[in-house]
RORO-790524 format. One record per residue (C-alpha): x, z, y; residue in three letters. Coordinates in steps of 0.05 Angstrom, whole numbers. Layout:
% residues N
+--------+--------+--------+-----+
!     c1 !     c3 !     c2 !  aa !
+--------+--------+--------+-----+
!      X !      Z !      Y ! ALA !
...
+--------+--------+--------+-----+
//
This chain:
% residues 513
+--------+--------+--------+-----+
!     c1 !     c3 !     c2 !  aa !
+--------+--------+--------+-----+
!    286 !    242 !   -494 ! UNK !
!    230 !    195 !   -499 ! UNK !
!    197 !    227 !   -435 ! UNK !
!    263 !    231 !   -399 ! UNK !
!    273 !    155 !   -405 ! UNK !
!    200 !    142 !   -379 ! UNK !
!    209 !    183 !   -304 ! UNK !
!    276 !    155 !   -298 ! UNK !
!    235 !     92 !   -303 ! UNK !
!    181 !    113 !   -258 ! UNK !
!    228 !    137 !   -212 ! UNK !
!    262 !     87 !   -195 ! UNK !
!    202 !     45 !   -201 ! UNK !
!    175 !     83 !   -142 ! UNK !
!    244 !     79 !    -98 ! UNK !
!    258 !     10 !   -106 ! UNK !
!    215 !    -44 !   -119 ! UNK !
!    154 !     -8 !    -86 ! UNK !
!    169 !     -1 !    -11 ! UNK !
!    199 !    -73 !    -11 ! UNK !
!    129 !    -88 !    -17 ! UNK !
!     98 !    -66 !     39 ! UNK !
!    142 !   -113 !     88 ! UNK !
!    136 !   -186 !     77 ! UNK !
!    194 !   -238 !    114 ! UNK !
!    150 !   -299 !    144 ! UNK !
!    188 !   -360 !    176 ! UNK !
!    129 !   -382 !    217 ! UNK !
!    149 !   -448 !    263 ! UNK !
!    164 !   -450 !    337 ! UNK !
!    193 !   -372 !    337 ! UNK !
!    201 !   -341 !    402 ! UNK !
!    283 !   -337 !    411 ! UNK !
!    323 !   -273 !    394 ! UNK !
!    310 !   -222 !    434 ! UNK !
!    303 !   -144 !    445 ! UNK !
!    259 !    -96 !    489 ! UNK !
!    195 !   -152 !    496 ! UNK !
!    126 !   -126 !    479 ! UNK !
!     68 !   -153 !    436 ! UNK !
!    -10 !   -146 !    432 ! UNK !
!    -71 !   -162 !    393 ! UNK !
!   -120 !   -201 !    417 ! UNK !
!   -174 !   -187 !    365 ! UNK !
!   -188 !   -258 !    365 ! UNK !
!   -137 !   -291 !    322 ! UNK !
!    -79 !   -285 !    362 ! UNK !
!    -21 !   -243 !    376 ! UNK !
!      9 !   -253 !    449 ! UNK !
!     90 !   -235 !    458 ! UNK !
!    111 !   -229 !    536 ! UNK !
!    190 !   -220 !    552 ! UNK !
!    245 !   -182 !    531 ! UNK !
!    318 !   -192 !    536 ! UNK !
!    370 !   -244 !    494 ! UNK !
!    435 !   -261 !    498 ! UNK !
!    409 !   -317 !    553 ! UNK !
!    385 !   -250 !    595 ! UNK !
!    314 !   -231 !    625 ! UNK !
!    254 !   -262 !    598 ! UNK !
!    174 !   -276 !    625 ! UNK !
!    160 !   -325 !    572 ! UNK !
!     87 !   -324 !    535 ! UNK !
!     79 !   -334 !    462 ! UNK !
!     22 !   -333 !    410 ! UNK !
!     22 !   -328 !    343 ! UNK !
!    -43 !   -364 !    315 ! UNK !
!    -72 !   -333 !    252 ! UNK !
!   -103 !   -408 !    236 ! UNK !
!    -41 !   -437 !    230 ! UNK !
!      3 !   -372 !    224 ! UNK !
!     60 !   -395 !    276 ! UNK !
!     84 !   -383 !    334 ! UNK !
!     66 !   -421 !    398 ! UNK !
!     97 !   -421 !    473 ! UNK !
!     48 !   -413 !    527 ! UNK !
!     64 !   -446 !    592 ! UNK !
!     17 !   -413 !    644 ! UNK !
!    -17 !   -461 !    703 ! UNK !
!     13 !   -409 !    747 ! UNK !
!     79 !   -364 !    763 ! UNK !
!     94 !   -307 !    702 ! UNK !
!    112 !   -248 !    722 ! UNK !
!    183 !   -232 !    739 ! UNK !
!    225 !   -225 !    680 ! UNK !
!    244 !   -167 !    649 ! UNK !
!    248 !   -116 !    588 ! UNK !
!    231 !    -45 !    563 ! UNK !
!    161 !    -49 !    597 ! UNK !
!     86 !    -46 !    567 ! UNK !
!     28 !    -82 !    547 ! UNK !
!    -38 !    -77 !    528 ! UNK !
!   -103 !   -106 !    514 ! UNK !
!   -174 !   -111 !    546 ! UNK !
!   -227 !   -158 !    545 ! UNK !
!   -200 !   -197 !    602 ! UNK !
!   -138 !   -206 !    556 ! UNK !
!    -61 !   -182 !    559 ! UNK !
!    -42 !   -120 !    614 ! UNK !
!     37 !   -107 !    628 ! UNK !
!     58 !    -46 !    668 ! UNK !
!    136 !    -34 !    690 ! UNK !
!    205 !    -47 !    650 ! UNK !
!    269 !    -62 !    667 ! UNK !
!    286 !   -127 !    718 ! UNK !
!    330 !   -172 !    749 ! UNK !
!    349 !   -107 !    803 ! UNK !
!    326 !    -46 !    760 ! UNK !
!    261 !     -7 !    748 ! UNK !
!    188 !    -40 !    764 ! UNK !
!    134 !    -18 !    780 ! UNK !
!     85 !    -63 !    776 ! UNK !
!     22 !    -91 !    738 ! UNK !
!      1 !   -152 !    715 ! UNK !
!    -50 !   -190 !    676 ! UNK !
!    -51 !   -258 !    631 ! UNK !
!   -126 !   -286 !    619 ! UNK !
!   -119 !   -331 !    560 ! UNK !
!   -181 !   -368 !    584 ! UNK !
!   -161 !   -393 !    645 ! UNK !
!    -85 !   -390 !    628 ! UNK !
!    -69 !   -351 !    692 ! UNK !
!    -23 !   -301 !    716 ! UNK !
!    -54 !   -241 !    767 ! UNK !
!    -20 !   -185 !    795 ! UNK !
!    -61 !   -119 !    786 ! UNK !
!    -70 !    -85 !    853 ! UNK !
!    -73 !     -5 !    848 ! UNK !
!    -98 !     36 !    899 ! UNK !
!    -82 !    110 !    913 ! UNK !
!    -19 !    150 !    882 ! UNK !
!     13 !    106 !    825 ! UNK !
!     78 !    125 !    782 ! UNK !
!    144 !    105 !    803 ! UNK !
!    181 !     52 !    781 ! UNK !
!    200 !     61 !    702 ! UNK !
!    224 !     27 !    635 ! UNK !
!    221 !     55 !    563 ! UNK !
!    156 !     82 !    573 ! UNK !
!    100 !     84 !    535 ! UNK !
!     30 !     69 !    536 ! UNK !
!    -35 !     81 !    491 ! UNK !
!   -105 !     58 !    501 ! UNK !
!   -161 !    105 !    511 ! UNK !
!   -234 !     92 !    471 ! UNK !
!   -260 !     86 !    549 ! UNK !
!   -206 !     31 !    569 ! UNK !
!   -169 !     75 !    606 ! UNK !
!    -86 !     79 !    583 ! UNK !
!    -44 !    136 !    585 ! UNK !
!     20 !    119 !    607 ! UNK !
!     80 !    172 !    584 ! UNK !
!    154 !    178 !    611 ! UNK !
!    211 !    124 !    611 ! UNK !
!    272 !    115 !    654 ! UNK !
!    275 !    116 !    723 ! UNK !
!    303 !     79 !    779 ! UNK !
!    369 !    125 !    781 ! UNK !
!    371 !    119 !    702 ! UNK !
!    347 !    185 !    685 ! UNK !
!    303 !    198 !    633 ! UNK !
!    228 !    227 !    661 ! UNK !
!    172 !    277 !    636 ! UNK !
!    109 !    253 !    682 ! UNK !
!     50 !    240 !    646 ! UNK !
!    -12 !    187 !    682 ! UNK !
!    -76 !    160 !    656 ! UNK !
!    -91 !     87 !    679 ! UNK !
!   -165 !     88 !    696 ! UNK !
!   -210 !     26 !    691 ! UNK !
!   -223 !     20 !    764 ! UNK !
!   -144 !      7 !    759 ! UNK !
!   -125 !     73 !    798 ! UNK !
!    -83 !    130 !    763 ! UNK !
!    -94 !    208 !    753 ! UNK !
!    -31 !    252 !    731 ! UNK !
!    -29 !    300 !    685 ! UNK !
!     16 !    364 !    675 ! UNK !
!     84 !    339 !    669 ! UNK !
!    119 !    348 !    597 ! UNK !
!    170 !    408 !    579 ! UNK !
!    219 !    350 !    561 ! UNK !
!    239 !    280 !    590 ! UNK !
!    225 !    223 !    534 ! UNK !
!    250 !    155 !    541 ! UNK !
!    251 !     96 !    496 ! UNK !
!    206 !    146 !    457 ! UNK !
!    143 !    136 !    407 ! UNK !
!     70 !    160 !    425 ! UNK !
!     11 !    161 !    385 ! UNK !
!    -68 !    181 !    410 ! UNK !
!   -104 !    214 !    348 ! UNK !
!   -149 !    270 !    343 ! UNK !
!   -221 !    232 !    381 ! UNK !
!   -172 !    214 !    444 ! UNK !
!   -154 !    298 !    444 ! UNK !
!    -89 !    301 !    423 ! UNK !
!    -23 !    254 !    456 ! UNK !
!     31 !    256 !    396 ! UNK !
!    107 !    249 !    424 ! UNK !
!    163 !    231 !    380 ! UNK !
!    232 !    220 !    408 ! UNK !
!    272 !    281 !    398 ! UNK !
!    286 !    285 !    318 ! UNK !
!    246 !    332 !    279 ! UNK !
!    209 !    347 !    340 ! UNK !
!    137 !    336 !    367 ! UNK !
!    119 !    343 !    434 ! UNK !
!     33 !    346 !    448 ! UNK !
!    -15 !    341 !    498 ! UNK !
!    -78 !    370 !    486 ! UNK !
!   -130 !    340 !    534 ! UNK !
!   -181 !    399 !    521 ! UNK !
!   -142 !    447 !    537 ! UNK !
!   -101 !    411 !    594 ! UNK !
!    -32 !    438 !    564 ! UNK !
!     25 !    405 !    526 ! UNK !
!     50 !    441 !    458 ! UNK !
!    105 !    433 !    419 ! UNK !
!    123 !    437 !    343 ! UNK !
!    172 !    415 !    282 ! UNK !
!    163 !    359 !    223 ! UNK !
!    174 !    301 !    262 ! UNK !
!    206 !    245 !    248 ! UNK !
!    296 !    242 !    250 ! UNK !
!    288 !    187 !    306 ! UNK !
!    314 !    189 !    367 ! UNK !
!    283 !    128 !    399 ! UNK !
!    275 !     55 !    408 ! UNK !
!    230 !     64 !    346 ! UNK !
!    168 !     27 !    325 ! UNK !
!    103 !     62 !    303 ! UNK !
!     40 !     52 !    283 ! UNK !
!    -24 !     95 !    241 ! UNK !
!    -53 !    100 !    174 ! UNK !
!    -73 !    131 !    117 ! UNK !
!    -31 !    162 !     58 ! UNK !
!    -39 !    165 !    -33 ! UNK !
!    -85 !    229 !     -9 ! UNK !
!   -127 !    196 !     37 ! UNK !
!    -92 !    237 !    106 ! UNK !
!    -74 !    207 !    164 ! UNK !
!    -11 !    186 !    180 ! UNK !
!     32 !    154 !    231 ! UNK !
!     91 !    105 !    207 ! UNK !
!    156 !     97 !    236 ! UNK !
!    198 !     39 !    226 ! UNK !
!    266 !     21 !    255 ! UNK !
!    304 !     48 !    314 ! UNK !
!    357 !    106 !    315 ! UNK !
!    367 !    156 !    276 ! UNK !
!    390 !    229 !    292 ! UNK !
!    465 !    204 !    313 ! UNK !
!    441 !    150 !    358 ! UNK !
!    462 !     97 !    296 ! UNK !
!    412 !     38 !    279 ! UNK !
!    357 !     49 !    220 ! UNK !
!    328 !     15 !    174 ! UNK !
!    287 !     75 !    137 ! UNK !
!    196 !     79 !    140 ! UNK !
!    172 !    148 !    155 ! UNK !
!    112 !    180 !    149 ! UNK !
!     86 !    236 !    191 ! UNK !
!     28 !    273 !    158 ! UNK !
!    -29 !    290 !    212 ! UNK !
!    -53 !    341 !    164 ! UNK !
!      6 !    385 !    154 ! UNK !
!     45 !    366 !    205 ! UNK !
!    109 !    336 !    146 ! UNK !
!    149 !    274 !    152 ! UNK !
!    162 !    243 !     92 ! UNK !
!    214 !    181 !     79 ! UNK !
!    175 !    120 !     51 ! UNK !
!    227 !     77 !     40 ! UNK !
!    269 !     21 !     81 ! UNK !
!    250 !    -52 !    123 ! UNK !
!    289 !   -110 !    108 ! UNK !
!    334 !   -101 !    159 ! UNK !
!    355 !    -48 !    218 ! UNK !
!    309 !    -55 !    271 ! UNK !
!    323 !    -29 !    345 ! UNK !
!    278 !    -41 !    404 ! UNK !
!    232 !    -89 !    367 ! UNK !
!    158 !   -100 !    376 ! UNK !
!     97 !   -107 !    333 ! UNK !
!     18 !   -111 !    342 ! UNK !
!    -33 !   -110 !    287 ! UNK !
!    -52 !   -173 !    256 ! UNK !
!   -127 !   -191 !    277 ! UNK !
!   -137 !   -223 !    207 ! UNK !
!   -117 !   -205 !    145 ! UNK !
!    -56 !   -244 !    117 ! UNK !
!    -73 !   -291 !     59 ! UNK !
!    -18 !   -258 !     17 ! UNK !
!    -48 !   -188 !     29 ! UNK !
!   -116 !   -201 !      8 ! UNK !
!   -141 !   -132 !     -5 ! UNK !
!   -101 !    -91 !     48 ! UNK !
!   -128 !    -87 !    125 ! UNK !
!    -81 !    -45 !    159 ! UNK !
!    -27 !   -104 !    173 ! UNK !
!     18 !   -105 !    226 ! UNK !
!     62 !   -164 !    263 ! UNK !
!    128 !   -146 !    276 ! UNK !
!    178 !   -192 !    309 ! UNK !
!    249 !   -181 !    339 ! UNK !
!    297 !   -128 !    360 ! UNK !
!    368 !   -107 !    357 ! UNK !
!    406 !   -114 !    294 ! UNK !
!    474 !    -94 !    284 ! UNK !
!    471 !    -96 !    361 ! UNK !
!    447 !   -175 !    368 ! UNK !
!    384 !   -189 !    375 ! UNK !
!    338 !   -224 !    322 ! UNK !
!    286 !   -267 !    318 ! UNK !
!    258 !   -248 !    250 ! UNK !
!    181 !   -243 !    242 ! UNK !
!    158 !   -200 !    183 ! UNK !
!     93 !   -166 !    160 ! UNK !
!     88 !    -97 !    150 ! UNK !
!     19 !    -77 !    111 ! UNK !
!     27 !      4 !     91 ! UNK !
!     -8 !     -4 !     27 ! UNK !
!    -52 !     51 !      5 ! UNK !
!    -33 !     75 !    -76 ! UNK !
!    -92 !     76 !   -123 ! UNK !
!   -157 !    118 !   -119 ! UNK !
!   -172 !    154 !   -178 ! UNK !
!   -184 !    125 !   -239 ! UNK !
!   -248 !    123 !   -288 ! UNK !
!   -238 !    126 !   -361 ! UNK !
!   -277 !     79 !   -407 ! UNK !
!   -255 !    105 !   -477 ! UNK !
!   -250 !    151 !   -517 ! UNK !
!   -292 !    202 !   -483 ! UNK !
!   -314 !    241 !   -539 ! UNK !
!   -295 !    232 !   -614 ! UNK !
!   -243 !    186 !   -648 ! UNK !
!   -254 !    178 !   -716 ! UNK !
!   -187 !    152 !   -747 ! UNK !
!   -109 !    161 !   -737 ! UNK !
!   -102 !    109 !   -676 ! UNK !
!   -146 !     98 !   -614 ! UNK !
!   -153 !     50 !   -569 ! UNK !
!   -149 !     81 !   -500 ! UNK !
!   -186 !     44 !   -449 ! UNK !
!   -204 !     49 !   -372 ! UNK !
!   -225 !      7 !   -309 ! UNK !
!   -179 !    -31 !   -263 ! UNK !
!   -159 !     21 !   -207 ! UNK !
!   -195 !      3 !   -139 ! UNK !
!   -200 !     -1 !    -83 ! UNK !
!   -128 !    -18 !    -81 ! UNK !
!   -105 !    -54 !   -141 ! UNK !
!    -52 !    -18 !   -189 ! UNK !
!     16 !    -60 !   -214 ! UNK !
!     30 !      1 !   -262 ! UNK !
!    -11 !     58 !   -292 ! UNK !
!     26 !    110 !   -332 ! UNK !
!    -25 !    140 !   -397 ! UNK !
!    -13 !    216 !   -409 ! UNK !
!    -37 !    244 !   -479 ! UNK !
!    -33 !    312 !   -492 ! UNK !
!    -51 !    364 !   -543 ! UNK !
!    -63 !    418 !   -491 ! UNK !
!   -111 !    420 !   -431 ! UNK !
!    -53 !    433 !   -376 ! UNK !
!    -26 !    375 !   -400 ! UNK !
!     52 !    399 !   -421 ! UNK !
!     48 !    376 !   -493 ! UNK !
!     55 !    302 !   -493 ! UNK !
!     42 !    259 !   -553 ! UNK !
!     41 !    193 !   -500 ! UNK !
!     65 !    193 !   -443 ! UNK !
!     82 !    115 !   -427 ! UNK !
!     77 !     66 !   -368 ! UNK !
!     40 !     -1 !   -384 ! UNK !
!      6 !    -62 !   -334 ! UNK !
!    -58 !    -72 !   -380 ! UNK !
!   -116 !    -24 !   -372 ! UNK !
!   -107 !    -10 !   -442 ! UNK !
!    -69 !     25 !   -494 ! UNK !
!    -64 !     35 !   -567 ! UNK !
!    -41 !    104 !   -590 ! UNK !
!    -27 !    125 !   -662 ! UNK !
!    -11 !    179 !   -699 ! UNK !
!    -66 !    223 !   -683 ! UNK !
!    -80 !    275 !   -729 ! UNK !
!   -139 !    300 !   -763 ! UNK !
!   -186 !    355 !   -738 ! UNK !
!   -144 !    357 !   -674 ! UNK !
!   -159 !    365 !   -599 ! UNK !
!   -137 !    324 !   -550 ! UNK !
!   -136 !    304 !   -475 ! UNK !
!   -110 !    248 !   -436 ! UNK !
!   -112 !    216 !   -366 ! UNK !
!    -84 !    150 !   -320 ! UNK !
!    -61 !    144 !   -256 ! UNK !
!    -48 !     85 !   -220 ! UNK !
!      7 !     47 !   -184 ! UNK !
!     17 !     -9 !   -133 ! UNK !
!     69 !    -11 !    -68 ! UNK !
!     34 !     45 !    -34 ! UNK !
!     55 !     95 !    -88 ! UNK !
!     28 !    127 !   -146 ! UNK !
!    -45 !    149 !   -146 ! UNK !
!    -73 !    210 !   -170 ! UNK !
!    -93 !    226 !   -238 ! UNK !
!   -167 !    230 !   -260 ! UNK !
!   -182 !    303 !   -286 ! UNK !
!   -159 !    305 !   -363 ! UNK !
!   -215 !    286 !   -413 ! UNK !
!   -213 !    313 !   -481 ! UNK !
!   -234 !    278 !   -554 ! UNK !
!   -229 !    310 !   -624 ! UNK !
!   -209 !    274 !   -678 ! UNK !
!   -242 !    274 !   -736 ! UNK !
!   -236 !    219 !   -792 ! UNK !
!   -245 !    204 !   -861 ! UNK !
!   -182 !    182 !   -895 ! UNK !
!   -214 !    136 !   -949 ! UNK !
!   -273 !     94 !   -969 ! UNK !
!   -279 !     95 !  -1043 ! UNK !
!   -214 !     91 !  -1070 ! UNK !
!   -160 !     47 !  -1023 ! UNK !
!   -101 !     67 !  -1067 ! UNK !
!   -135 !     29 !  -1126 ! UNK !
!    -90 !    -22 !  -1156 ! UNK !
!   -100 !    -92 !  -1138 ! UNK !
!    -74 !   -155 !  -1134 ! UNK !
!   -125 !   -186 !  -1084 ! UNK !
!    -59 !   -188 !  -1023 ! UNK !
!   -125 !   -174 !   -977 ! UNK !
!    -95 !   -183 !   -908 ! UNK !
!   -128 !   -191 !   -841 ! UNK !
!   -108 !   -224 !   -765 ! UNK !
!    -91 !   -212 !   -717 ! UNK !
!    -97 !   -139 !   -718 ! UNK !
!   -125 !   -106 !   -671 ! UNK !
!   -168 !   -166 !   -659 ! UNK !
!   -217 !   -187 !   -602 ! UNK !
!   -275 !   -247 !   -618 ! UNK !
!   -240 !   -275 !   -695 ! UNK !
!   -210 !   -247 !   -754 ! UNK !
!   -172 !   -290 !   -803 ! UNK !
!   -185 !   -256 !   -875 ! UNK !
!   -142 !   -275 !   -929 ! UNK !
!   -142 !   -267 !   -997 ! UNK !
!   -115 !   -288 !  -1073 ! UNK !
!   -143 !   -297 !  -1134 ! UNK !
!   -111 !   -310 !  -1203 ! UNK !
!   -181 !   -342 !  -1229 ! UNK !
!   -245 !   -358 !  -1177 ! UNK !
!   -286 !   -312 !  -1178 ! UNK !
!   -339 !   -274 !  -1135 ! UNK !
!   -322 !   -248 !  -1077 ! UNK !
!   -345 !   -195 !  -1036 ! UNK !
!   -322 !   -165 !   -959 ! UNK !
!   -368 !   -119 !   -934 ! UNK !
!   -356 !    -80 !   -863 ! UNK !
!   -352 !    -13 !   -854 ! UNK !
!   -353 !     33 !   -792 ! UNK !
!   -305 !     98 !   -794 ! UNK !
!   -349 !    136 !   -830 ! UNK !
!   -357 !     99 !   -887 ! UNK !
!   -418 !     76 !   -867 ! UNK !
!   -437 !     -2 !   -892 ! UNK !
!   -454 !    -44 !   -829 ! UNK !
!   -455 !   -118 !   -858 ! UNK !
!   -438 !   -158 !   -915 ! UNK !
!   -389 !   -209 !   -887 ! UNK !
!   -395 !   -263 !   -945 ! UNK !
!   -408 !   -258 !  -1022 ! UNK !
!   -396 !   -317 !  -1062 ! UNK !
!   -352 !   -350 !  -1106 ! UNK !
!   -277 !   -375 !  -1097 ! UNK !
!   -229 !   -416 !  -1129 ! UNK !
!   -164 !   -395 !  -1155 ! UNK !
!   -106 !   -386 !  -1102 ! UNK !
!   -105 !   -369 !  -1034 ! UNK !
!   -170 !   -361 !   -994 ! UNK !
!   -182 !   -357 !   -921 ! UNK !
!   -247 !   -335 !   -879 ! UNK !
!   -251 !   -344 !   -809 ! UNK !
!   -309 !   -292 !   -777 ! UNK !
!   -332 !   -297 !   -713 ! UNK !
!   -342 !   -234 !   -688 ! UNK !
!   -409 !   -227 !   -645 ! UNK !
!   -441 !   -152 !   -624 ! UNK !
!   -385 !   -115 !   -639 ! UNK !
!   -368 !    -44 !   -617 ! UNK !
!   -300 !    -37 !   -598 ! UNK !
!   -269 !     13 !   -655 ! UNK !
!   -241 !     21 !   -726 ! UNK !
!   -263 !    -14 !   -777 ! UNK !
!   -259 !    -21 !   -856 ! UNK !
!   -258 !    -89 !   -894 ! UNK !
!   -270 !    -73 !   -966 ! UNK !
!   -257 !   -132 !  -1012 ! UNK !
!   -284 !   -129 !  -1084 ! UNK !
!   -282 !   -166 !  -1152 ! UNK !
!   -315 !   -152 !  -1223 ! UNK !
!   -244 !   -122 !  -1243 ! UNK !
!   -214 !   -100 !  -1170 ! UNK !
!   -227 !    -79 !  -1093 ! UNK !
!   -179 !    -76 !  -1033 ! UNK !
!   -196 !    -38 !   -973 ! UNK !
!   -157 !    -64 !   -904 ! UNK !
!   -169 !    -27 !   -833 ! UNK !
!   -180 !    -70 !   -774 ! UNK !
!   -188 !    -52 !   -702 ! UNK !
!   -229 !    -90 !   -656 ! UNK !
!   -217 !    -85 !   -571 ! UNK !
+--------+--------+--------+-----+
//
């Protein structure tokens, strides 16, 4: 029953209160107004550039930046003419700064490119030469290593959906590729693989790929329930695998979500990770330059702003860091022999991601199915009692923090083996020998009563029985005595004080951490 109760704990430890960490709601200043279908890039610099979209007002070719200094937002008001408003297109970074291609304007599909350089605050059209896409919105677009962008399906002028596939080349003029076997439009794509592999997510539980080594496109199952206007972005999982994230859009039925996936690169699974604040639909994000000051040890964070909710559009800004669960983690003590009834069990901090939560695992068999602990604590320590004599144990820790739990460390085993008395404990006595705290760290408070003074003696023994000190010998009046002892080059472990008259002895155990 005891167990039960834990896992019930753990479980809803790890459905709850854990994925609401991974988003974090900001209310930066000077927020871009609601608005739906506008895109966002990193600069790499400090700053986070938002162009367009649609609002209840209509079209927009504003410029914003959010400013990692200051962390707020910040309208840009170019020295030239924007770009024609619109929605549903895409942007991207270079050097030079912040490229758009396409979307949805004023009379329908674009087809055109442009370019903001934040140095000298302009606006440029883009001039390509040679064949070129046609005019499209919900597409996407993904940056090769070389600079070049691959730019993937979308709507068309006539508002169907399309399957072309064209790879932006730095001397801004396009080659096509093979088109795909299905049209994708407000769809998600993802470049892994060393640039070799186009992921496509759009059609739910589906995964549409482009191998560029072999020229072909491929298909297979374990994708995400999404059905578009998703956002998504990569990572790493509690194993270590790549993943891709999915955040907001629709779900199978078209309806609005609000559930994280995860889509293993390894084995090709999606996995639910839990929910964002809110439903989400056409939103955009870019990854933070610098790391947020209230995610000091995470650097995969990610902007997000905007999008449809509950079919208005928003302007919320919140931070979405995936956080990584624990690595394994290293045992300090015991590792070999305990030598009484109780043990303190002790190991490191888990890095490199911190831990909120480790749960401690004692068993009395190797596969670890016969529990004598099995408990969830937020100190890197643990006292367990009730061990018994000439008995073999093992235990092991894993650790937990928003990104899940981490794995355990491989179970280490200890016998124990201790002597149950030094001289004779059960002795009568009327010393009232007590000792505190208990377990204690850097003092002990011994206490003690006498009838008549006499002299004293507390001596220190180890678990064995073995004398290591003589704490004080001398005499004391009648009544109650105290003794404060400083504690200095002190093994952590069980102890013995043993307390003795002429006419009587006490013997109190003592644990020092």
């Amino acid at each position: 029953m005891k167990r039960s109760i834990i896992f019930i704990f753990v479980l809803i430890l790890g459905l709850s209160s854990a994925w609401a960490d991974d988003w974090t709601s900001w209310t930066p200043p000077g927020a871009p107004c609601a608005r739906q279908g506008h895109s966002m890039v990193s600069l790499g610099d400090g700053y986070v550039l938002l162009f367009g979209g649609e609002g209840e007002e209509g079209l927009f070719n504003d410029l914003y930046a959010f400013n990692t200094d200051s962390w707020d937002w910040n309208e840009i008001t170019p020295n030239n003419t924007p770009p024609p408003a619109r929605r549903d297109h895409q942007a991207w970074a270079r050097p030079d700064g912040m490229y758009i291609y396409g979307g949805c304007g004023e009379n329908g599909a674009l087809d055109d490119m442009w370019n903001y350089d934040p140095e000298a605050n302009t606006w440029q059209q883009v001039q390509i030469s040679g064949p070129r896409p046609t005019a499209r919105h919900g597409h996407t677009s993904n940056t090769m290593a070389d600079g070049s962008v691959l730019i993937f399906g979308g709507t068309d002028a006539d508002g169907d959906p399309m399957k072309d596939f064209w790879k932006l080349n730095t001397d801004n003029t396009f080659t096509q590729f093979a088109d795909a076997s299905d049209a994708y439009t407000e769809h998600c794509t993802e470049l892994v693989g060393n640039d070799d592999l186009l992921l496509v997510f759009g059609i739910p539980g589906i995964v549409s790929l482009y191998q560029f080594s072999a020229s072909m496109w491929g298909a297979t199952s374990g994708g995400p329930p999404l059905s578009g206007s998703a956002n998504s972005c990569q990572g790493v999982n509690a194993a270590g695998d790549p993943v891709i994230f999915f955040f907001g859009g629709k779900d199978a039925d078209g309806n609005e979500n609000a559930e994280v996936y995860e889509y293993n690169l390894t084995i090709g699974e999606t996995t639910l990770r839990g929910q964002m604040p809110q439903t989400i639909v056409n939103g955009a994000h870019a990854q933070l330059p610098v790391v947020p000051p209230s995610k000091q040890q995470f650097g995969n964070n990610w902007l997000v702003f905007g999008g449809l909710s509950d079919s208005i559009p928003t302007n919320n800004t919140y931070g979405f860091t995936p956080i990584s669960p624990p690595d394994t983690i290293t045992l300090v003590t015991p590792m070999d022999s305990v030598f009484a009834d109780s043990v303190m069990m002790i190991w490191n901090p888990a890095e490199p991601w911190q831990a909120t939560h480790y749960q401690l695992q004692v068993a009395c068999d190797s596969a670890m199915t016969i529990f004598l602990a099995d408990t969830v604590v937020i100190d890197t320590s643990y006292l367990v009692k009730e061990l018994s004599n000439n008995t073999d144990y093992w235990w092991q820790v894993r650790g937990y923090n928003a990104g899940g739990w981490g794995p355990y460390n491989i179970p280490i085993h200890f016998l124990v083996n201790f002597v149950v008395s030094i001289d004779d404990p059960h002795q009568n006595s009327t010393l009232n020998l007590t000792a505190a705290p208990n377990p204690f760290h850097d003092y002990i408070s011994i206490s003690f009563s006498l009838l008549e003074p006499q002299q004293v003696t507390c001596a220190l023994y180890n678990i064995r029985g073995e004398k290591i000190d003589i704490l004080f010998s001398e005499l004391f009046p009648s009544g109650i005595n105290v003794y404060d002892w400083n504690i200095q080059n002190l093994k952590s472990g069980v102890y013995f004080l043993k307390l003795q008259t002429q006419q009587t002895k006490e013997i109190q155990k003592i644990i020092h951490l």
